[in-house]
C-alpha positions, 0 to 999 in steps of 0.5 A: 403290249398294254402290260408290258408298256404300263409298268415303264409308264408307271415308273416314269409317272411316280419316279421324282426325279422324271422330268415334266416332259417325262411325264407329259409323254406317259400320260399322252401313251397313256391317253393313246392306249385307253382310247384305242385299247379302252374296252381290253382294259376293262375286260382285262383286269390284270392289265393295269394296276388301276388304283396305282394308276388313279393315284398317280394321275390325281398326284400329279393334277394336283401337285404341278404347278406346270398348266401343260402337264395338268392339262395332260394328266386331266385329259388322260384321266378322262379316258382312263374314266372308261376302263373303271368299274362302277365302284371305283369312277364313283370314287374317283368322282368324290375325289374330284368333287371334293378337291373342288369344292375345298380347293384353296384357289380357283384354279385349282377349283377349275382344273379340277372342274375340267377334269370332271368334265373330260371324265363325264365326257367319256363316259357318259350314262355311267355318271347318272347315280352321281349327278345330284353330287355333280350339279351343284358343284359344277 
């Protein structure tokens, strides 16, 4: 079920001409299967097309201007934190932390600080490596 319904999902994230309301429901499916399916993702790598996933999120956090649709991208990204390898939520990590710090409006700093936020909530003891990055910042 996971795989069939990620390829739909991911069209309906990438595809320009998607409307936000679109997207908005894709993240919230998106957000519903890692909270529920969040463990299978993670033992299942073939499941999901996780960096295509990760850059789709982030693109729409930062390129909506839209509050409701980046508070969903954010929040989906906090549970898809869970189903990544170490490797790969440090470098989503850097991601976030470089975005805030060289954010051009403090908005977009603060979108940016709350996605970190919902990731370290999710996954907890995973962020340990990376809290001397992570303090100063926040």
């Amino acid at each position: 079920m996971v795989k069939s319904l990620n390829q739909y999902l991911l069209k309906g994230l990438e595809n320009k001409h998607s409307s936000n309301a679109v997207k908005s429901e894709c993240l919230k499916i998106y957000t519903d299967v890692f909270k529920r399916f969040g463990p299978l993702c993670l033992r299942e790598r073939q499941l999901i097309d996780k960096s295509r996933l990760m850059q789709a999120i982030s693109a729409l956090i930062i390129n909506t201007v839209e509050v409701s649709l980046r508070k969903n991208a954010s929040s989906c990204m906090g549970a898809f934190a869970v189903v990544l390898e170490t490797a790969a939520l440090q470098t989503l990590v850097n991601n976030l932390l470089t975005r805030a710090k060289t954010a051009k409006a403090p908005i977009d700093a603060l979108v940016q600080i709350q996605c970190l936020s919902l990731v370290a909530k999710t996954v907890g003891n995973k962020l340990n490596p990376l809290l001397t990055q992570l303090i100063p910042v926040l």
